[in-house]
C-alpha positions as CSV (number, residue, x, y, z in Angstrom):
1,X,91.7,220.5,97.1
2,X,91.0,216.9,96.4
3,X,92.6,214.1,94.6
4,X,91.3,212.6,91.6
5,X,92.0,209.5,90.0
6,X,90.7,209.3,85.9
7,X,91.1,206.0,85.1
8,X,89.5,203.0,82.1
9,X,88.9,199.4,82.6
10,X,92.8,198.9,82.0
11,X,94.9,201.8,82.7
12,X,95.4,205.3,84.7
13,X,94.8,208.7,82.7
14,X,95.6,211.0,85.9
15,X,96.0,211.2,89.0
16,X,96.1,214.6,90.5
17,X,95.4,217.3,93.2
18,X,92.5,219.8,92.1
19,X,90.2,221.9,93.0
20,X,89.0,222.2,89.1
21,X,86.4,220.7,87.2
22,X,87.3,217.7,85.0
23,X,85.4,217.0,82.5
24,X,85.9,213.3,80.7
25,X,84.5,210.3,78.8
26,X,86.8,208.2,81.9
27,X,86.1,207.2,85.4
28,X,86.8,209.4,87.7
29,X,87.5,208.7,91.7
30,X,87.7,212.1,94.0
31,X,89.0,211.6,97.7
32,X,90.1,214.4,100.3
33,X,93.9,211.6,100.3
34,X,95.7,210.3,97.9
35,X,95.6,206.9,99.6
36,X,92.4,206.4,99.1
37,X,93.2,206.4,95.1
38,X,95.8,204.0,95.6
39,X,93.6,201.8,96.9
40,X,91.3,201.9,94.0
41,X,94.5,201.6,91.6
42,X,95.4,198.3,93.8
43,X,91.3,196.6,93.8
44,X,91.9,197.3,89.9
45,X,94.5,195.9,89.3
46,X,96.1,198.9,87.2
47,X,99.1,199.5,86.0
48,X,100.6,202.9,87.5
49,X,104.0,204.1,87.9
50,X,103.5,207.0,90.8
51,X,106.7,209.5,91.4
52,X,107.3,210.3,95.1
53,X,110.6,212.6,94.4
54,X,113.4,212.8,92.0
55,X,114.7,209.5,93.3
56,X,111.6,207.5,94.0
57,X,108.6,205.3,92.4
58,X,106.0,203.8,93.6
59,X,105.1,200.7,91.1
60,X,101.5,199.9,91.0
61,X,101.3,195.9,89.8
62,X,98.6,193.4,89.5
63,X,97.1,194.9,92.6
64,X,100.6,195.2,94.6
65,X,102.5,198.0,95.8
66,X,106.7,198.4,95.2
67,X,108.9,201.3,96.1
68,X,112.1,201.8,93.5
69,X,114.7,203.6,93.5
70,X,115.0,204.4,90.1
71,X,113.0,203.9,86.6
């Protein structure tokens, strides 16, 4: 399984855990961890709302990082 981020010059399309091909007219990113996309969402400068469990976000902003609580 890897991680692939599918992403355009100003937002994310995907980011998931596959072993399938993915065919698309987007970038794609593949890494064996997760936080390896991140960092490519961050050096972008993307927007990205990420959901770590029922309760918790991770906000992707202007290159930073912010953990909520609640959307």
């Amino acid at each position: 399984m890897i991680w692939r981020l599918i992403y355009n010059d100003s937002s994310i399309i995907d980011l998931l855990e596959t072993s399938d091909i993915t065919v698309t007219p987007y970038k794609i990113y593949e890494s064996l961890n997760i936080e390896d996309c991140f960092k490519v969402i961050d050096s972008n400068k993307l927007f990205f709302i990420y959901q770590i469990s029922d309760e918790e976000f991770i906000l992707f902003e202007n290159g930073t990082r912010t953990i909520i609580k609640e959307l």
